[in-house]
C-alpha positions as MATLAB code, in Angstrom:
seq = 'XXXXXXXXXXXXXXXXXXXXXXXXXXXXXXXXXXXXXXXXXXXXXXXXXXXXXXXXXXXXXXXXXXXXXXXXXXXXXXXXXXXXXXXXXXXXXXXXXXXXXXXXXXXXXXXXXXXXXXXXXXXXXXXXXXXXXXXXXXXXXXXXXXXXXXXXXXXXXXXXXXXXXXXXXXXXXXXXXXXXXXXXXXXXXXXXXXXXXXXXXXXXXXXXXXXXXXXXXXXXXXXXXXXXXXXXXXXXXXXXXXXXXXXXXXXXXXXXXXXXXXXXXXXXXXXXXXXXXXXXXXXXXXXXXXXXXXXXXXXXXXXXXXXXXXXXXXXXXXXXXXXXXXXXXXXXXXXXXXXXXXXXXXXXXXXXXXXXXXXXXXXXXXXXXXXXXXXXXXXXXXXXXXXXXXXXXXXXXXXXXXXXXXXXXXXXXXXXXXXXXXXXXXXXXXXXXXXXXXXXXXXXXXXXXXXXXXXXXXXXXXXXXXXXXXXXX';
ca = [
     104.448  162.258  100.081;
     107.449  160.665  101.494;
     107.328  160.882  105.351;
     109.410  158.157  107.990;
     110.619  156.482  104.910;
     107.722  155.262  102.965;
     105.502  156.865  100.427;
     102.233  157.650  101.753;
      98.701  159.326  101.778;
      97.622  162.210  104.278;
      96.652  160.839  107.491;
      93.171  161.941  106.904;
      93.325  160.605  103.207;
      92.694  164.223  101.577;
      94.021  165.067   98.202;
      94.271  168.422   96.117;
      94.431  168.094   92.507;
      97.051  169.556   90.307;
      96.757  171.309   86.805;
      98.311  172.118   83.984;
      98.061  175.987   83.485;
      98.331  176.045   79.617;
      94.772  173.867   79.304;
      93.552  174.101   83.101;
      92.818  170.135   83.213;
      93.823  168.369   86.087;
      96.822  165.869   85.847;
      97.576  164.696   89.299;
      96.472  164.471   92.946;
      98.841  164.664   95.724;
      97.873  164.268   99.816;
      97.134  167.590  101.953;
      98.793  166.623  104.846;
      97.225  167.214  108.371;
      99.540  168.845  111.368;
     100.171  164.910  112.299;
     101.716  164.536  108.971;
     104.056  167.760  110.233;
     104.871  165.665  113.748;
     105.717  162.690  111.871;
     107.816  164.488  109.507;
     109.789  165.853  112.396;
     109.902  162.786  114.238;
     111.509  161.247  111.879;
     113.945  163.935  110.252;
     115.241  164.180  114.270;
     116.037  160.904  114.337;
     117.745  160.666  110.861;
     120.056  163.865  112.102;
     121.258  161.666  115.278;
     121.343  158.187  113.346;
     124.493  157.274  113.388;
     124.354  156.277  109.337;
     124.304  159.841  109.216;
     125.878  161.644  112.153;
     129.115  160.082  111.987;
     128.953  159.630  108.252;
     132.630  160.812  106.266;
     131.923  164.331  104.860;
     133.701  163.096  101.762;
     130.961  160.362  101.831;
     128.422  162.975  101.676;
     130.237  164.987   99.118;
     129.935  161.432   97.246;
     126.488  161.378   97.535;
     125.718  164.503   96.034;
     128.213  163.600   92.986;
     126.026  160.721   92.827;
     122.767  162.712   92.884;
     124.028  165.308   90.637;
     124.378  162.546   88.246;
     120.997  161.013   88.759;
     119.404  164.488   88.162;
     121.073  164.834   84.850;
     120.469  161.838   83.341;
     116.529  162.228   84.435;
     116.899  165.841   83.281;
     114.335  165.618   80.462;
     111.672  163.880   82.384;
     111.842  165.900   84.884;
     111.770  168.918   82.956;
     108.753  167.794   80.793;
     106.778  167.273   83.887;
     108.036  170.808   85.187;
     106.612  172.673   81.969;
     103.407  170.693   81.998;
     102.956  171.705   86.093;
     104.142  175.240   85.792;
     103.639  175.820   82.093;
     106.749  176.995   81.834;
     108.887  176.090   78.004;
     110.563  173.009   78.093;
     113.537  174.709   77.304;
     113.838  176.885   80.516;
     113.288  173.896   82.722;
     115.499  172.045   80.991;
     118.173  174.421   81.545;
     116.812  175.420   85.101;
     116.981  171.561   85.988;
     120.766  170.779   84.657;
     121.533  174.156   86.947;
     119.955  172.339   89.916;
     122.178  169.307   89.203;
     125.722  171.773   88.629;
     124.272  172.592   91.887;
     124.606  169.251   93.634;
     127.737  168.975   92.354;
     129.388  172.729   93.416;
     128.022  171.684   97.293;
     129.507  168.203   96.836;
     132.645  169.736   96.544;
     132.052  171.977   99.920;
     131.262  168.435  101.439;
     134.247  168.030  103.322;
     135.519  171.637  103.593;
     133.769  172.771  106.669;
     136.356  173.940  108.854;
     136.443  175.320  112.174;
     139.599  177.455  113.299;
     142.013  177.744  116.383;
     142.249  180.968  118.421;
     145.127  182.420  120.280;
     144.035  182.996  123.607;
     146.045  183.936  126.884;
     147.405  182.006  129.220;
     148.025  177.968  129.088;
     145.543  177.336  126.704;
     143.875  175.365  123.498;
     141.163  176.969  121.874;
     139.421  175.918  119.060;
     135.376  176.338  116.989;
     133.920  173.874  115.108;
     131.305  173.713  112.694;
     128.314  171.554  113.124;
     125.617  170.508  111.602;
     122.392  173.179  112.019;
     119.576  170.260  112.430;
     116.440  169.627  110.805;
     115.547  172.236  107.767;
     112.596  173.142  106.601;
     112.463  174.368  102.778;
     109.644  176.051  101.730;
     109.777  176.054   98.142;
     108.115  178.724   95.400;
     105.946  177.736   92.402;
     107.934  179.574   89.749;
     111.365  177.560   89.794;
     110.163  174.323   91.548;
     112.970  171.541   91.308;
     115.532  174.082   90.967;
     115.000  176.467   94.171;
     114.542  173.064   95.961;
     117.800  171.659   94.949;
     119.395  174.960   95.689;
     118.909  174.638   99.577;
     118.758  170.991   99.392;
     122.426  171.029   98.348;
     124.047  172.996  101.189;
     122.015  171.494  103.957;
     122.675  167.621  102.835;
     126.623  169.031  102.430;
     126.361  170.240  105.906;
     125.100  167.034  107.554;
     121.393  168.838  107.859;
     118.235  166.331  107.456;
     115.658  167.990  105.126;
     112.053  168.287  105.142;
     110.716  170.391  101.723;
     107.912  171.590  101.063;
     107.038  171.956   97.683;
     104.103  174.824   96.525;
     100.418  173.451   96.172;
     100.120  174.431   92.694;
     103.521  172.776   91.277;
     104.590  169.968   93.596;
     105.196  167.364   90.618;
     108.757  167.702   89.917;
     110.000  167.465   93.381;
     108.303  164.428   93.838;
     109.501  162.688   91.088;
     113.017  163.874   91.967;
     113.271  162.313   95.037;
     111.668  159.263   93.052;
     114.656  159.464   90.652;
     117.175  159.547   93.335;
     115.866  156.327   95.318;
     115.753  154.339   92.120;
     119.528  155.645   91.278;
     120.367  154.116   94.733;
     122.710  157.026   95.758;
     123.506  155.969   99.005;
     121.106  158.608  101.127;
     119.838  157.347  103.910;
     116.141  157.353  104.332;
     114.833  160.095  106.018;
     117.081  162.272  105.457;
     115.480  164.122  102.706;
     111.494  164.361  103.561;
     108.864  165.623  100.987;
     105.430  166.807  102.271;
     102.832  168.192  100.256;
      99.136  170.290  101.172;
      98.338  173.530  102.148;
     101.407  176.507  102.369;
      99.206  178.042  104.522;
      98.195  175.353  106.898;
     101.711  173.143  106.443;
     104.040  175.543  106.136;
     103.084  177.593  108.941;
     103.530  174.696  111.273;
     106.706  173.496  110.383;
     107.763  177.184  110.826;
     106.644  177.271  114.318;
     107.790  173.486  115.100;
     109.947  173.246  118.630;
     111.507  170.208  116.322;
     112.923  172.074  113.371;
     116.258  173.695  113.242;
     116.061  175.926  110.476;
     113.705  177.215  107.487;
     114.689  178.289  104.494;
     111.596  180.039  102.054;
     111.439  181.380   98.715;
     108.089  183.232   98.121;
     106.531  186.777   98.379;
     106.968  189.191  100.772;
     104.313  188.591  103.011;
     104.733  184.903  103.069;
     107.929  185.671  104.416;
     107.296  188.039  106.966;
     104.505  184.773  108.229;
     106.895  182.995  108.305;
     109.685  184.919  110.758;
     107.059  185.266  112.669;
     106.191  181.940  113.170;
     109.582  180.835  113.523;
     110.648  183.654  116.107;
     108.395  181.740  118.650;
     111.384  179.341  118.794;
     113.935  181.420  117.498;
     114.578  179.515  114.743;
     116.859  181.238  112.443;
     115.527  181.751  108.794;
     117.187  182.124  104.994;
     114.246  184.391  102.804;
     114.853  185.349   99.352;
     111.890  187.652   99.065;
     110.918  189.300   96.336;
     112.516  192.063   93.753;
     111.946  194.906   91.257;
     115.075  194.892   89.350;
     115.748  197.434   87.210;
     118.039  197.599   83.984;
     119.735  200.820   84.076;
     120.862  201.615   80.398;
     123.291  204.311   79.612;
     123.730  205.698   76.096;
     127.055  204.208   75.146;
     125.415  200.802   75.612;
     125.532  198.109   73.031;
     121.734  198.381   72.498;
     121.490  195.510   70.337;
     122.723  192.880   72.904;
     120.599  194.823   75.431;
     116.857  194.654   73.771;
     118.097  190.612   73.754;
     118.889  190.399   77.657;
     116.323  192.619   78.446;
     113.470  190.619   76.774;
     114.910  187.289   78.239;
     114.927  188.702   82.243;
     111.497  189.759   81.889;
     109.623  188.058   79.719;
     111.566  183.994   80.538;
     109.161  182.408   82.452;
     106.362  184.612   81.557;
     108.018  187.015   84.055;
     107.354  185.004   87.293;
     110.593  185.925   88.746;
     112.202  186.957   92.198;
     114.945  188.833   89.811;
     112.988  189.775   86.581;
     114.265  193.228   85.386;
     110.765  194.082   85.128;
     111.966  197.990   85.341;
     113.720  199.907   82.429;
     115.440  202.532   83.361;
     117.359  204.421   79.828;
     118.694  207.284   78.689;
     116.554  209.114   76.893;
     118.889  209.881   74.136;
     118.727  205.855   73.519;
     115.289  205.527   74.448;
     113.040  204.973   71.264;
     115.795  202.948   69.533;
     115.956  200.201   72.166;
     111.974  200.426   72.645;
     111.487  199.870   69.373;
     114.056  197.309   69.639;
     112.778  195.411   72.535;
     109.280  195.232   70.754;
     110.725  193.977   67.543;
     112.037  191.003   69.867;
     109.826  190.184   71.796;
     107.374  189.836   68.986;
     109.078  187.513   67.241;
     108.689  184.909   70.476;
     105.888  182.524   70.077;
     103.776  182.171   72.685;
     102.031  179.025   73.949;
     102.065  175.369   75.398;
     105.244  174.989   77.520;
     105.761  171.905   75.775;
     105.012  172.918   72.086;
     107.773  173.172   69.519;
     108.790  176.745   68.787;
     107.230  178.351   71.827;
     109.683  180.683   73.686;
     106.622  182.274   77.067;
     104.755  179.292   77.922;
     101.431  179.999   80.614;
     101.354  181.965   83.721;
     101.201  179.119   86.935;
      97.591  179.605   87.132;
      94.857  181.507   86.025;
      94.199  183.191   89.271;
      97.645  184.476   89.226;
      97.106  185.908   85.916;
      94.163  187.320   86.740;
      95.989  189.065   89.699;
      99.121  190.437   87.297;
      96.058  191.938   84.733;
      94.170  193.373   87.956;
      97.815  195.500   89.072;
      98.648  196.286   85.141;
      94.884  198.169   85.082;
      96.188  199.707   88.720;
      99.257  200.974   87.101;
      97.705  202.120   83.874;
      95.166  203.823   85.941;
      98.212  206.411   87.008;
      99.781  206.795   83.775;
     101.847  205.021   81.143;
     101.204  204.022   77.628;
     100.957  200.431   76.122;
     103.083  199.931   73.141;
     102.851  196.056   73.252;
     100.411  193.680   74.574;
      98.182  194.200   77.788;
      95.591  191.533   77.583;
      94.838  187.965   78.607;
      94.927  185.260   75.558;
      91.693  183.731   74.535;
      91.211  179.811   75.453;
      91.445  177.647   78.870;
      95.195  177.968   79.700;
      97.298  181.107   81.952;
      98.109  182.779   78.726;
      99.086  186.856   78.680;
     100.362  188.736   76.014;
     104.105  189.989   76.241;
     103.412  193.669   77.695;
     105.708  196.986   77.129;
     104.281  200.298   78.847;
     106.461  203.543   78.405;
     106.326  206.975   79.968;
     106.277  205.158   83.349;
     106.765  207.693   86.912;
     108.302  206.382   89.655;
     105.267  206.859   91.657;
     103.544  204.441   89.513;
     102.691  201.044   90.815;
     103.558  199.518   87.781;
     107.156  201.380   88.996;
     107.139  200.168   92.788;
     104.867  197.216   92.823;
     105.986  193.961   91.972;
     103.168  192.391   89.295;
     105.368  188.696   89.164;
     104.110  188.927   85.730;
     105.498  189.711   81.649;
     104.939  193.248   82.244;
     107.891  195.458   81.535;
     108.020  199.168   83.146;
     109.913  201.560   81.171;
     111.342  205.371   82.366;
     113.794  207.400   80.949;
     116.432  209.542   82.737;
     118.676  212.307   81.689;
     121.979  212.557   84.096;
     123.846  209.541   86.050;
     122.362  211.010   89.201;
     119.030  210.415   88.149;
     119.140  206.905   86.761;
     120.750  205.953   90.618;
     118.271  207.229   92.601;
     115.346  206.186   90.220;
     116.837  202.901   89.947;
     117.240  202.798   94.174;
     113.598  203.930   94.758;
     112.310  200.948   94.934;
     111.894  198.992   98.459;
     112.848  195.809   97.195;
     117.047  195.068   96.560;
     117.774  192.051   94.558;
     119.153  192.119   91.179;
     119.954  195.331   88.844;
     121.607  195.434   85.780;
     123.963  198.520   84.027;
     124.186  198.793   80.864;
     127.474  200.950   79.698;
     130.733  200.620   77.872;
     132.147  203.121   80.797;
     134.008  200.848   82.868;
     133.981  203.644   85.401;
     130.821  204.414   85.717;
     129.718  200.300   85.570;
     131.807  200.427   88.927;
     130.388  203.366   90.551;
     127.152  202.048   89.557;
     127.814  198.441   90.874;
     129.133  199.992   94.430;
     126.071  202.505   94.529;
     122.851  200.220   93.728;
     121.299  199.121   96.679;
     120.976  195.967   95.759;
     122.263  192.570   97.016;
     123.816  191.361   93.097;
     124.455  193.855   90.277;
     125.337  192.520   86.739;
     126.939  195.122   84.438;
     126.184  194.293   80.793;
     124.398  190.974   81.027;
     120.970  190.078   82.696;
     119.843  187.993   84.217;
     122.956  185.607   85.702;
     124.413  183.377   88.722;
     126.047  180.685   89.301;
     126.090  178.353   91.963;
     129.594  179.419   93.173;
     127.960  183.174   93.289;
     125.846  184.445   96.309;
     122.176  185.077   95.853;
     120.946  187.652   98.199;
     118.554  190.560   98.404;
     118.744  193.682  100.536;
     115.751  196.015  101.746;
     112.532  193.192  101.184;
     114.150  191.239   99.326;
     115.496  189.127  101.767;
     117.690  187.898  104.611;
     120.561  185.734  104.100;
     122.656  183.899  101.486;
     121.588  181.215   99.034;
     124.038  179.788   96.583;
     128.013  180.010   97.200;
     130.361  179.468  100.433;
     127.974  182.295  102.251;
     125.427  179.338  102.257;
     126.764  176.586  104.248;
     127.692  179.172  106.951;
     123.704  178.952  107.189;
     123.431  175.240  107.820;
     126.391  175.135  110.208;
     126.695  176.378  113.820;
     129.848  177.434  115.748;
     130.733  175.984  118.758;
     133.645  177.410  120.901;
     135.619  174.814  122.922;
     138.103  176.235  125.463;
     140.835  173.575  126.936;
     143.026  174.631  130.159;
     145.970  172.826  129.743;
];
């Protein structure tokens, strides 16, 4: 871990060990901090926020230093992304990718550096009245297992932009590539004071619960399940600490008759099946006309066959492991669930023989929408698939859902895209492509799926905080 500046051991000397999923060996211990780990970590991310090396630093400076960082991450891109497949089991493609977005990143937020502005206010009488924007404080970011370097660097971005100290908490499972990040970035020399950016490892449970309810910390930002984040408000409303949670999702791909069906089966297979389907936005639901219905079926199973399946790391493979082989365990345990109600299997449905997370690519048709395999969210490569008859339908099936993060439309109907786009209930809709952001674009969920803004200008209004100054001249 790196707490007060130096790389160090749990107080207490405890260690978890850390696997790769595709062969279940062990490849690395890191500390389990204690709750005097969490105090130190506070300690000394307080003090960073009021050093003056950092208080009073230029925000161009700090823009500077993120340039600097962004650089750093892309030339250690491909280390970094071979030690994210072999923790996760994710391809080495997708982390390569996923890591170079981390770094475009650092540089978008580098460019917000020294563009927080307050405002002046018209106010009566014989008067000056101004806000300004200040830095939040200490953040806390709890960070998710399925994207781990790249939902770090996402909130790591906007709060070093915003003259925020960081403290992140990597997952348990995959806490490899943050490390080594932070590694990367010391050895680049790119001008960060110490303490400013704080990595802690151990428990989620035990560690992230108490810097959620620390009097010290400023802010928490969390990517994880629903319940995790629900712990985690709680925790932090004992101080009132304001929170950023992207929760999770049940997108759906909504796909009309006049779509290009083709392109679709593609896009489809890639927002459901990338990352073995371990995604906040996987479009895990199929929602099509039933005119179209056994074409792009039949299409998306002709696709999806044709991707190899295996070690993140081996040549060819396009769904590398599951995270662990728990979690797989749990996504085969809510398929049966769902299959219980109804549905039929036209692809896949079973675990792969051998040590590793493996799962077969799974397709089930004739889904209800009072199926679980409908509502629930498996975090898994199983894609749900219903048909509809009228635009009415496919809104409200495609709304039934209590979750609100990403859905897609699939039509050459530019006015029905827009009525579509206007009517999901759903914090990001992408017509005709799925799944996409950037880091200009805000990432945000409705219903469960979250509170807040990631990503964008929305996100630095997060790690700033207005204060009003009224002069009587």
């Amino acid at each position: 871990m790196f707490i007060a500046g130096e790389w160090c051991d749990a107080e207490d000397g405890a260690t978890a060990e850390v696997i790769d999923p595709s062969c279940n060996e062990v490849i690395a211990t890191t500390p389990k901090a204690t709750i005097g780990d969490v105090d130190r970590c506070v300690t000394a991310s307080r003090a960073a926020l009021s050093n003056k090396s950092w208080a009073l630093i230029d925000p161009a400076e700090r823009g500077r230093i993120l340039q600097r960082m962004a650089q750093a991450t892309y030339a250690n891109a491909k280390t970094l992304a071979a030690l994210e497949s072999q923790n996760n089991g994710k391809t080495f493609r997708e982390a390569l990718s996923e890591i170079r977005y981390g770094a475009w990143t650092l540089e978008y937020f580098a460019g917000l550096a020294d563009k927080v502005e307050g405002s002046t206010i018209p106010v009566p009488g014989n008067r000056l009245n101004y806000s300004l924007r200040q830095p939040l404080g200490v953040t806390v970011h709890i960070v998710p297992w399925n994207f781990p370097l790249q939902l770090a660097l996402r909130s790591i971005a906007p709060a070093i932009a915003s003259g925020c100290t960081v403290i992140a908490k990597p997952a348990s499972w995959t806490p490899l590539s943050l490390i080594a990040w932070l590694k990367a970035m010391q050895e680049a020399e790119v001008g960060l004071p110490d303490d400013v950016i704080q990595v802690i490892t151990g428990s989620g449970g035990l560690i992230g619960d108490a810097l959620a309810g620390h009097s010290g910390v400023d802010g928490i930002v969390l990517t994880g399940g629903v319940s995790t984040g629900q712990a985690v408000m709680a925790k932090a409303s004992e101080n009132l600490t304001p929170v950023t949670l992207e929760l999770g999702g049940k997108g759906a791909n909504v796909v009309f008759a006049d779509a290009n069906l083709g392109f679709c089966a593609k896009a489809i297979c890639y927002g459901i099946f990338m990352n073995a389907g371990q995604m906040c936005w996987a479009g895990s639901r199929l929602i099509v006309h039933e005119d179209v219905h056994d074409e792009l079926v039949e299409a998306i199973v002709a696709e999806i066959s044709k991707w190899k399946v295996g070690p993140g790391m081996e040549e060819g493979v396009r769904m590398g492991s599951l995270v662990h082989r728990s979690h797989r365990d749990e996504v085969l345990s809510l398929l049966e669930k769902g299959l219980e109600h109804g549905g039929k299997v036209v692809l896949g449905g079973n675990a792969l023989p051998g040590d590793g997370a493996f799962m077969e690519a799974t397709v089930v048709i004739d889904v209800d929408i009072d199926n679980p395999l409908f509502n629930e969210e498996l975090f898994g490569p199983v894609l749900a698939v219903s048909k509809f008859s009228e635009d009415k339908e496919a809104l409200i099936m495609a709304n039934n859902s209590e979750f609100g993060l990403l859905n897609g439309v699939w039509t050459n109907d530019l006015s029905r895209a827009h009525k579509m786009a206007r009517d999901l209930q759903s914090g990001m809709v992408s017509i005709n492509e799925y799944p996409i952001t950037f880091p200009q674009t805000a990432f945000t969920g409705w219903k469960k799926s979250g509170i807040g803004v990631e990503q964008s200008q929305d996100a630095m209004r997060f790690y700033t905080k207005v204060k009003n100054v009224n002069v009587k001249l």
